[in-house]
C-alpha positions, 0 to 999 in steps of 0.5 A: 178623648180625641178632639174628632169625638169631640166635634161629633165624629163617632166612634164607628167612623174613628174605627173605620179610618182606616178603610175609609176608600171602600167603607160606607160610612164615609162619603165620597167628599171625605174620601176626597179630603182624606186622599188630600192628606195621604196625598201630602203625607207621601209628598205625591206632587201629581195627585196632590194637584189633581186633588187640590183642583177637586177640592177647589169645588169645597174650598177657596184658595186660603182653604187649602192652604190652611188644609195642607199646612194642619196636615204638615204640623201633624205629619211633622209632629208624628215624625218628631215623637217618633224621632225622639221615642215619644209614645202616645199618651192615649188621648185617641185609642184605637180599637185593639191599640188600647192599653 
């Protein structure tokens, strides 16, 4: 079971991940965290900054250090299993991905 079930992210908004920019179900504070994190995946130093200065209205300076460094280790992690051909081991199905 995914850990976001676990703290209370349901199912539908899991599903709707990946067309969170348009999708009602999220808010535009989720939206925001989420951009940060694509924003750090794809080494976008420009809106990377714009991001971090909207994120300083939710979060202080130690924050978003601890922000960006959990969305690195899991970037980091993704791109290791995938080096080494690690497959999932199905901890967070996605819908249509379930084997």
């Amino acid at each position: 079971m995914s850990d976001a079930l676990k703290i209370g992210l349901s199912q539908e908004k899991l599903e709707a991940l990946s067309s969170y920019q348009n999708h009602s179900l999220y808010n535009d504070e989720e939206r925001l965290f989420l951009n940060y994190a694509k924003a750090v995946v794809q080494s976008d130093k420009t809106s990377c900054a714009a991001l971090q200065s909207q994120l300083r209205k939710f979060l202080n300076e130690d924050a978003i250090i601890e922000l960006t460094g959990l969305i690195t280790h899991q970037a980091m992690s993704a791109m290791f299993n995938c080096a080494l051909g690690i497959e999932p081991h199905g901890f967070c199905q996605v819908k249509g991905n379930e084997k």
